[in-house]
C-alpha positions as CSV (number, residue, x, y, z in Angstrom):
1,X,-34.4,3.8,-142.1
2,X,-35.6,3.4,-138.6
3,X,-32.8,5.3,-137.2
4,X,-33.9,8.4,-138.4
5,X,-38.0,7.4,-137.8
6,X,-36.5,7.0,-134.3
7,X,-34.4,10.7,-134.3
8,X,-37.7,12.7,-135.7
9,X,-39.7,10.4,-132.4
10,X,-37.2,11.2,-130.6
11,X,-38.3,15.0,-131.0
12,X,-41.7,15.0,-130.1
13,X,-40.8,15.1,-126.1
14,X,-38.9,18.7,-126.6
15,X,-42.0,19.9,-128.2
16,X,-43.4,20.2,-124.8
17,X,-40.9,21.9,-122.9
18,X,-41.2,25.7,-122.9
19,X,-38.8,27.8,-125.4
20,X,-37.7,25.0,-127.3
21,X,-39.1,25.6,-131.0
22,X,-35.5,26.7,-131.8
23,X,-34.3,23.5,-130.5
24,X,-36.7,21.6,-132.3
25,X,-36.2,23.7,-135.5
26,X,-32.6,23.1,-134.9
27,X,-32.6,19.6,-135.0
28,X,-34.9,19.1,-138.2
29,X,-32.3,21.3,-139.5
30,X,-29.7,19.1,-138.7
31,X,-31.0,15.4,-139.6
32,X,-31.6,16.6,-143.3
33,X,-27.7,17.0,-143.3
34,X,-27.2,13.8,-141.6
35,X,-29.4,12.2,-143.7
36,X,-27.9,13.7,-147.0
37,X,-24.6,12.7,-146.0
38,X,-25.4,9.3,-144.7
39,X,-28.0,8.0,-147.6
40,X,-26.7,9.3,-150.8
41,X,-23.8,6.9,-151.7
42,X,-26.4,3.9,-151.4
43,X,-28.9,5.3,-153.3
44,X,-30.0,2.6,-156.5
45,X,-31.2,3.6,-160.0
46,X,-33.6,0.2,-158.7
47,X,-36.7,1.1,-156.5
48,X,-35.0,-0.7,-153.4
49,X,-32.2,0.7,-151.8
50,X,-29.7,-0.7,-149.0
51,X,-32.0,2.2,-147.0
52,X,-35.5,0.3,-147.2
53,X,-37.3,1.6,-150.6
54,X,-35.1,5.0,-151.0
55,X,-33.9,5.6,-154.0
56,X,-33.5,8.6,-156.6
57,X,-37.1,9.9,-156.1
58,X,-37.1,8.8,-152.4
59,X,-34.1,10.4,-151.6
60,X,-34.8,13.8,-152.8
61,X,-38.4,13.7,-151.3
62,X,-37.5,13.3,-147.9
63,X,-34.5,15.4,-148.2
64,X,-36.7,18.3,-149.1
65,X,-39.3,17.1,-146.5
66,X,-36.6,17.9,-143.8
67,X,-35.7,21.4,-145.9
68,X,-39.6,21.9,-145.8
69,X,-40.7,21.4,-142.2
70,X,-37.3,23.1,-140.5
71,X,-38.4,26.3,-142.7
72,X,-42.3,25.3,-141.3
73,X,-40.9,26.1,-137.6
74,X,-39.2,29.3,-138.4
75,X,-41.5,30.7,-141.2
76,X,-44.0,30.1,-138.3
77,X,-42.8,32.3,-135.1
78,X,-46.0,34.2,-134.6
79,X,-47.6,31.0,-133.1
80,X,-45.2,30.9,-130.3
81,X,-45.2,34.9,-130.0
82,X,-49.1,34.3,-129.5
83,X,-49.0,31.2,-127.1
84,X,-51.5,29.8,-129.2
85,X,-50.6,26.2,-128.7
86,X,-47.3,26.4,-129.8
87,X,-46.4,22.5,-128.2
88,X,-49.4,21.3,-130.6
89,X,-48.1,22.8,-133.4
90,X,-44.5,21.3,-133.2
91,X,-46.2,18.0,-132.3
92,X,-48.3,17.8,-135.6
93,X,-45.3,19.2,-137.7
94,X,-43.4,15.9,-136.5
95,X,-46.2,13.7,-136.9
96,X,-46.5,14.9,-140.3
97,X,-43.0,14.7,-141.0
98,X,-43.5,10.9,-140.1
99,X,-45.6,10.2,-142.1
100,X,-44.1,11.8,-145.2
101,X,-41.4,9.6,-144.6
102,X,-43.2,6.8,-144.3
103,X,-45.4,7.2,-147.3
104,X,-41.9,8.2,-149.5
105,X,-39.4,5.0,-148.2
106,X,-42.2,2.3,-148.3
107,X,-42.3,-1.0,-150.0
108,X,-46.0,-2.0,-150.1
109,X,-49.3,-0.9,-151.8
110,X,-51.3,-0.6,-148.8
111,X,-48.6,1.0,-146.5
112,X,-48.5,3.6,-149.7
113,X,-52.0,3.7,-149.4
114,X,-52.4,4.4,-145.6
115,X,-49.5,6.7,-145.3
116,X,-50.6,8.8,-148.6
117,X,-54.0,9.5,-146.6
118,X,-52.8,9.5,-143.2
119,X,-51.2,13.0,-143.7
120,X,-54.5,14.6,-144.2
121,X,-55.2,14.1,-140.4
122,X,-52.4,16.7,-139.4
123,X,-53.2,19.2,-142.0
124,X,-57.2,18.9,-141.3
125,X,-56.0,19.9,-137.8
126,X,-53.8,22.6,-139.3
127,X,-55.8,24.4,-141.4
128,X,-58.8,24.1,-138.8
129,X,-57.2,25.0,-135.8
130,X,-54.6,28.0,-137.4
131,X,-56.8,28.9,-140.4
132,X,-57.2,32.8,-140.7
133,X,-61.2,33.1,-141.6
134,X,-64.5,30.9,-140.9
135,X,-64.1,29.5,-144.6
136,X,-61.4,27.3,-143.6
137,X,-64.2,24.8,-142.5
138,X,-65.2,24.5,-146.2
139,X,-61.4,24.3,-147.3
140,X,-61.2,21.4,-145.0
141,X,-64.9,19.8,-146.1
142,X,-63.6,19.8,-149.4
143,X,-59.9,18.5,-148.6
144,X,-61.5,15.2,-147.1
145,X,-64.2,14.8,-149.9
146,X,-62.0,14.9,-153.1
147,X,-59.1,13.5,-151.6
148,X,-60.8,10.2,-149.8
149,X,-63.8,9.9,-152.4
150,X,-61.2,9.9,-155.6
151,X,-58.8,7.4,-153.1
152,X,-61.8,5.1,-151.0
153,X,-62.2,2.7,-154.1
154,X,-58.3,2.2,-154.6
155,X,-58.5,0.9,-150.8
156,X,-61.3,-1.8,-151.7
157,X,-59.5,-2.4,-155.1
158,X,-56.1,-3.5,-153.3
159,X,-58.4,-5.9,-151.3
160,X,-59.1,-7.5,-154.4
161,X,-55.6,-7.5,-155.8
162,X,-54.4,-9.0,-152.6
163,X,-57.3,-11.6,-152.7
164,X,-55.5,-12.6,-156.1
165,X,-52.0,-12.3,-155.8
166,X,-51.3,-12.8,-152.2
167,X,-49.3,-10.3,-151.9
168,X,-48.8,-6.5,-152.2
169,X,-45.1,-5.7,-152.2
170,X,-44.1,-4.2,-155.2
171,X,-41.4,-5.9,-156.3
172,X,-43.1,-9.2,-156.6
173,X,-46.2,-7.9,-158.1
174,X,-46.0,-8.6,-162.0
175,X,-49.9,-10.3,-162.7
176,X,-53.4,-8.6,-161.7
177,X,-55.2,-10.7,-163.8
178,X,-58.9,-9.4,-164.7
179,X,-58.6,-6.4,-161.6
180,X,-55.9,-4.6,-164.0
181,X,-58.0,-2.2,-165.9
182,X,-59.8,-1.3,-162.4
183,X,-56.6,-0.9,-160.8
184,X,-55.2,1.3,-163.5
185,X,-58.1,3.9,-163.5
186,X,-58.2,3.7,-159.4
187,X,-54.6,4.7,-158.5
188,X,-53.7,7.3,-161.1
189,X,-57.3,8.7,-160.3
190,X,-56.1,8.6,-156.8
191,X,-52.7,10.2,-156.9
192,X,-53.8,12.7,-159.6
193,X,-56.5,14.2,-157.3
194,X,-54.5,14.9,-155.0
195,X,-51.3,16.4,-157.4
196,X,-53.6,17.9,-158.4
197,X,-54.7,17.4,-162.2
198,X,-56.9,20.2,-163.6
199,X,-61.0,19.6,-163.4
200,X,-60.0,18.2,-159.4
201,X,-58.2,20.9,-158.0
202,X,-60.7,23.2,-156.2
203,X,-59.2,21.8,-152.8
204,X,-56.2,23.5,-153.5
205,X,-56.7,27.1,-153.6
206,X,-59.1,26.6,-150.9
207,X,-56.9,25.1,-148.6
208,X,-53.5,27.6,-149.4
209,X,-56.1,30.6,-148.8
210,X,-57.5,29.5,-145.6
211,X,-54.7,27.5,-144.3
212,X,-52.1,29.4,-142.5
213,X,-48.2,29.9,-143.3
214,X,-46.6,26.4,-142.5
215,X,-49.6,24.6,-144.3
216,X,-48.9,26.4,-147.6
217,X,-45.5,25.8,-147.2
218,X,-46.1,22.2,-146.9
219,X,-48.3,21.2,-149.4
220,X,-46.6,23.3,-152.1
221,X,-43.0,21.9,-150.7
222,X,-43.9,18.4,-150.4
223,X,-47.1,17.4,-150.4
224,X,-48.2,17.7,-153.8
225,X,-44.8,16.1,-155.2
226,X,-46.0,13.3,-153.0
227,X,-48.4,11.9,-155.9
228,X,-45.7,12.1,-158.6
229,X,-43.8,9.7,-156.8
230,X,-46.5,7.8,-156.6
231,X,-46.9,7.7,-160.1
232,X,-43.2,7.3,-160.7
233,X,-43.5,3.4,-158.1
234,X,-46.5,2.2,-159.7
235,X,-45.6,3.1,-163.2
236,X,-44.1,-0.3,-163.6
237,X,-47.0,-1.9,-162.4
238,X,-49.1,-0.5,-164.9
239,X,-47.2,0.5,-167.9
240,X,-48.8,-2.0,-170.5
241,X,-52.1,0.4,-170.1
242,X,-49.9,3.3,-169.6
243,X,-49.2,3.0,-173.2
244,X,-52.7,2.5,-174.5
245,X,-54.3,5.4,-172.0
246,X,-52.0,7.8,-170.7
247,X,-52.2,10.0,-173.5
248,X,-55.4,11.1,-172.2
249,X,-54.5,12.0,-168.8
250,X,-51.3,13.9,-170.7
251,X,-54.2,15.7,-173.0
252,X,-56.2,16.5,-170.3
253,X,-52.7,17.7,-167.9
254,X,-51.5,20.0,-170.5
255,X,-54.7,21.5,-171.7
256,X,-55.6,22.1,-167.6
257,X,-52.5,24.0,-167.5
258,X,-53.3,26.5,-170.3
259,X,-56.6,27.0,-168.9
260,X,-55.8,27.3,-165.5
261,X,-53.0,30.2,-166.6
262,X,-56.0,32.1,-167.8
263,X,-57.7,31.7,-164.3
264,X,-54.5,33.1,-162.5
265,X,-55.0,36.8,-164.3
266,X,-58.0,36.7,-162.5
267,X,-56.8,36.4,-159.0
268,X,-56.4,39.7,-156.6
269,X,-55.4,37.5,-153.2
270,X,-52.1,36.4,-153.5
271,X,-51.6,33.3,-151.9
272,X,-54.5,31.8,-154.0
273,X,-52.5,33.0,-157.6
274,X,-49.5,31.4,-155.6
275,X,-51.8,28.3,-155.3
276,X,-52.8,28.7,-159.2
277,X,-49.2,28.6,-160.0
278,X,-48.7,25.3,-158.5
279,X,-52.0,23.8,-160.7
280,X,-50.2,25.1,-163.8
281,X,-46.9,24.0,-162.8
282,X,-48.0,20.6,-162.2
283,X,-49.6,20.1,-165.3
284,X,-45.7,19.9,-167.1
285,X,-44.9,17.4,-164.4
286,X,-48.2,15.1,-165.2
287,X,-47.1,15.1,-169.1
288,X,-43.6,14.0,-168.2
289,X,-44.6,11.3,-165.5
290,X,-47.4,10.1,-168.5
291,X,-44.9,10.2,-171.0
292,X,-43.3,7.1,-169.3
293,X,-39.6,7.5,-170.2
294,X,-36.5,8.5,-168.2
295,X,-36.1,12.3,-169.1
296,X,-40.2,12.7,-168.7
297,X,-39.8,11.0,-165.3
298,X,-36.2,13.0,-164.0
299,X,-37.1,16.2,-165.6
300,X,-40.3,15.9,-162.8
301,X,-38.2,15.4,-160.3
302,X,-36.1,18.1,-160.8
303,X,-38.9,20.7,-161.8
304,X,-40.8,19.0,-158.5
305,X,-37.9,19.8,-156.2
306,X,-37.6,23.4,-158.0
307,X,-41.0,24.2,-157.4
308,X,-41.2,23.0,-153.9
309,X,-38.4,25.6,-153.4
310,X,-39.6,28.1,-154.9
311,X,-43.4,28.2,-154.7
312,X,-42.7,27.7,-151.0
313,X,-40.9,31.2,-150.6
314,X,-43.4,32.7,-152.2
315,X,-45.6,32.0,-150.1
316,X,-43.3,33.1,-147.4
317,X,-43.2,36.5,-148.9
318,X,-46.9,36.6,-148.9
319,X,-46.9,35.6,-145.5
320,X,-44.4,38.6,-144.5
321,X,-46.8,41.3,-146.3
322,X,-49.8,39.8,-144.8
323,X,-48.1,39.7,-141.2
324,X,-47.6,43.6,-141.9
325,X,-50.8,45.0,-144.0
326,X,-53.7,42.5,-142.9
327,X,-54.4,41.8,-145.9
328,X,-53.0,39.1,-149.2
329,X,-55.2,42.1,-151.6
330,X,-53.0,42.6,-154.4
331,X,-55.7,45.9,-154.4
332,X,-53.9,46.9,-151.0
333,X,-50.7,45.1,-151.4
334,X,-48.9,47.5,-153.6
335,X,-45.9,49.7,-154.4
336,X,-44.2,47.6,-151.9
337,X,-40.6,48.3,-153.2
338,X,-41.5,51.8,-151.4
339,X,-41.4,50.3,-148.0
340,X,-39.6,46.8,-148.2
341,X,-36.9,47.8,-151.2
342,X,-34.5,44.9,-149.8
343,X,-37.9,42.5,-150.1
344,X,-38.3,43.4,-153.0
345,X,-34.9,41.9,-154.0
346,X,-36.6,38.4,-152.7
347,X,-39.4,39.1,-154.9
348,X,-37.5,39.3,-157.7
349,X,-35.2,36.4,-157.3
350,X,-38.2,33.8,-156.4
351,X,-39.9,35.4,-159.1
352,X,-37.4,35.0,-161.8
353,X,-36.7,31.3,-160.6
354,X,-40.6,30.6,-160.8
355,X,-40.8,31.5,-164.3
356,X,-37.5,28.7,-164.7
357,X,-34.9,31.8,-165.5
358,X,-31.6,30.3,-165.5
359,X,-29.9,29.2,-162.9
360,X,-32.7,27.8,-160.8
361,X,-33.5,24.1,-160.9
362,X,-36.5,24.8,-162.8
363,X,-35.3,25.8,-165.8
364,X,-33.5,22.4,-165.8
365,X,-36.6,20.4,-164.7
366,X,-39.0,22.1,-168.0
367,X,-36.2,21.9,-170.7
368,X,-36.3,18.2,-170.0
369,X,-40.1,18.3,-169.8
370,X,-40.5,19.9,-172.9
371,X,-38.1,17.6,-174.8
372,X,-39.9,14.5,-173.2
373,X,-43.4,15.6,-173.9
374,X,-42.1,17.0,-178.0
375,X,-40.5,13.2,-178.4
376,X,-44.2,11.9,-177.2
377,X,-45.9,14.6,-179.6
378,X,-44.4,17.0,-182.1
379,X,-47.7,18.6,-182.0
380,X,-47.8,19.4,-178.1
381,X,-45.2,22.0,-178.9
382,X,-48.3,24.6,-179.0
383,X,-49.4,23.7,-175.4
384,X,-46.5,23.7,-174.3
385,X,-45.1,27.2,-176.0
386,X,-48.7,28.8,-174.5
387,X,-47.7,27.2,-171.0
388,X,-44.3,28.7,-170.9
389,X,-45.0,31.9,-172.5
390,X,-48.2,32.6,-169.4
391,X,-45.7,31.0,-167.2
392,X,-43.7,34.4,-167.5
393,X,-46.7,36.5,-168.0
394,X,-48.8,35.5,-164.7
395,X,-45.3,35.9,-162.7
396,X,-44.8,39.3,-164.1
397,X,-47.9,40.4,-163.2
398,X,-47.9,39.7,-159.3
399,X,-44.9,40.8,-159.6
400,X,-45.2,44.3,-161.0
401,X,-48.6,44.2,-159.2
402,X,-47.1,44.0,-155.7
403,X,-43.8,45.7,-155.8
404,X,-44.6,48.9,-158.1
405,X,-47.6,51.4,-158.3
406,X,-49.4,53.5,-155.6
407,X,-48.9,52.0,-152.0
408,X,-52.0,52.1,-149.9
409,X,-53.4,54.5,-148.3
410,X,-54.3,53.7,-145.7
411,X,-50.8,52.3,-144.3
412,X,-50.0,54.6,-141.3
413,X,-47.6,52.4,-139.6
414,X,-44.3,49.6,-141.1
415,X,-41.6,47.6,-139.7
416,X,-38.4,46.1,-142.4
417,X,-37.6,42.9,-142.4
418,X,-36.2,40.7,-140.3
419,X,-33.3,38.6,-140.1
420,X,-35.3,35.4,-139.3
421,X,-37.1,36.2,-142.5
422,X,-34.5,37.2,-144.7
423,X,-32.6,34.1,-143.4
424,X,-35.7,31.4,-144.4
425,X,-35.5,33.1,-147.8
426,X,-32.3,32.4,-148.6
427,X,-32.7,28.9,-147.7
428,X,-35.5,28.4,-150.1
429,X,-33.6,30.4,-152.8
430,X,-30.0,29.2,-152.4
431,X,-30.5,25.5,-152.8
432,X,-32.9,26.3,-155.4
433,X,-30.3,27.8,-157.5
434,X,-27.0,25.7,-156.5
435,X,-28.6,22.5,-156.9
436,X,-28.6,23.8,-161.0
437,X,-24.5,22.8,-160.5
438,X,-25.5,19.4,-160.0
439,X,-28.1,18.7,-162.5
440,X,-26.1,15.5,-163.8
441,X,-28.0,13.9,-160.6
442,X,-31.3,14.0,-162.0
443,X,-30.1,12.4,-165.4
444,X,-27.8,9.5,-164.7
């Protein structure tokens, strides 16, 4: 582990030597290879690996953490084109790529606790510094608050625990004693704020709208699959009231995610539908983590990895329109197959994968969903026909929203893509859809 903790440290001095972003990008680029090569053959069905605590869910996490922040750096070029800090920016993209890391490969409640919170710093800085309008101060208020208030009584909880067991590694911990029921509630409240689980996830939109391009990309690439493997370690610990209770939090998952699909044919700015997306899409991944058997818990990881992917282009796309228009409007932002036909082409692919069209990972990661959550409850086959049916409806519309109908006016000027840009595409869409060849991986 420290090896490659020590390459991404390594990286923080070229972040301040001038026209070395490519270098930097470059070398992200390259450890997710090394690390892919290196790490897979001693990965464990157990939570500890020969690698520190990697294992299936650890592995794929901070393989697509590398994926994630490379494409940060190069979806982000306008920050160097603008000298606006540019040696700040790489700095906090490493820092935060630490402590991903650190959060995915440890061993220990309260190093899962500090690292899981600990990656708010670089994103508060983020979204504060590089946000687009004076509203990102209230996105980042409301980051803090229902992120730390929903996570600040796990932290005195595992006080407690430790007080009582003497100990927080996880693979000694079998006996809370009287703090289990307390300890239950506290850390799936905790991780489910922050996934986020419907009725908690104001933050989000807020934060995707004001935050700029490599934020997005970020929490809808990794951050928010964070908390599922969260779940996913502590499950153990808590299973016996896992049984008794999660059927609410499945309930409550599911229903969000029907409701919230309503909310997204409300949206005209497209990077909060994008955000909307994610709300819904995590509400499949909630009922498969709560259903607390193996093809609930890999069918996540595969529809988390796919949605990383995927929801991250998009967002990439909406990015390249608002670099060129000003604006996210879907009002403004259409008949864009007029002047971007060869974008539209990206559209359609990241599209088609969001709404888990064969042969992109999601399709794998919700058939397994759906058969975990039917074995749980025949009669969650009506949430989960609605979900999938708006799933393909609220895609189609931004869709046919953005690419067809009468372009703006008041567009007087346009330049086609680049290369850069068509290049980060295909390296959100091309894994996304190979990784389908090797879906045996997320069900041995």
């Amino acid at each position: 582990m420290l090896k490659y903790l020590l390459m991404i440290i390594f990286l923080v001095p070229l972040c301040l030597l001038n026209n070395s972003w490519w270098l930097v990008h470059s070398f992200i680029f390259l450890f997710s290879f090394v690390f892919m090569i290196c790490i897979y053959s001693y990965c464990d069905l157990n939570m500890i690996g020969y690698c520190f605590g990697i294992d299936y869910f650890s592995f794929s996490l901070i393989l697509l953490s590398f994926w994630i922040c490379s494409s940060m750096i190069m979806g982000s070029r306008s920050i160097y084109l603008s000298s606006y800090h540019p040696e700040f920016f790489f700095n906090l993209i490493l820092i935060l790529l630490i402590m991903l890391y650190f959060s995915i490969a440890c061993l220990s409640l309260l190093s899962l606790y500090i690292f899981f919170e600990a990656w708010m710093i670089p994103i508060m800085f983020l979204i504060l510094g590089l946000g687009y309008q004076p509203e990102r101060l209230q996105a980042g208020i409301y980051l803090i608050f229902y992120t730390l208030i929903a996570s600040l009584p796990l932290l005195l909880w595992l006080f407690k625990v430790y007080d009582y067991v003497n100990n927080l590694y996880f693979p000694l911990l079998f006996d809370f004693g009287s703090y289990y029921f307390m300890f239950y509630v506290l850390m799936v409240l905790a991780f489910l704020v922050k996934l986020p689980m419907f009725l908690f996830h104001l933050w989000l939109p807020k934060a995707h709208v004001e935050a700029p391009i490599s934020v997005s990309m970020t929490l809808a690439g990794v951050l928010l699959k964070l908390e599922g493997c969260g779940i996913f370690r502590v499950m153990k610990l808590i299973s016996f009231l896992g049984l008794k209770f999660n059927y609410f939090w499945l309930s409550l998952g599911l229903s969000g995610g029907v409701i919230i699909s309503f909310i997204c044919f409300c949206q005209v700015d497209l990077k909060s539908l994008i955000a909307y997306f994610s709300v819904a899409h995590m509400s499949m991944v909630i009922g498969g983590l709560m259903t607390m058997n193996w093809c609930g818990c890999m069918g996540s990881l595969s529809l988390k990895i796919g949605h990383g992917l995927c929801s991250s282009g998009l967002f990439c796309l909406s990015n390249i329109i608002y670099e060129r228009l000003g604006s996210r409007s879907l009002l403004m932002n259409k008949g864009m197959i007029n002047f971007m036909p060869s974008m539209s082409l990206w559209w359609f692919l990241l599209s088609s994968s969001n709404m888990a069209a064969p042969p992109s990972l999601n399709l794998i990661g919700e058939l397994s969903l759906l058969n975990s959550i039917m074995s749980w409850s025949s009669f969650s086959f009506l949430v989960l026909m609605f979900l999938s049916f708006f799933s393909a409806v609220y895609t189609l519309y931004m869709y046919s929203y953005s690419q067809h109908g009468s372009y703006f006016s008041g567009v007087y000027t346009f330049t086609l893509g680049y290369l850069r840009e068509y290049h980060l595409l295909f390296l959100h869409w091309f894994p996304l859809n190979i990784l389908c060849l090797k879906g045996e991986y997320f069900f041995v």
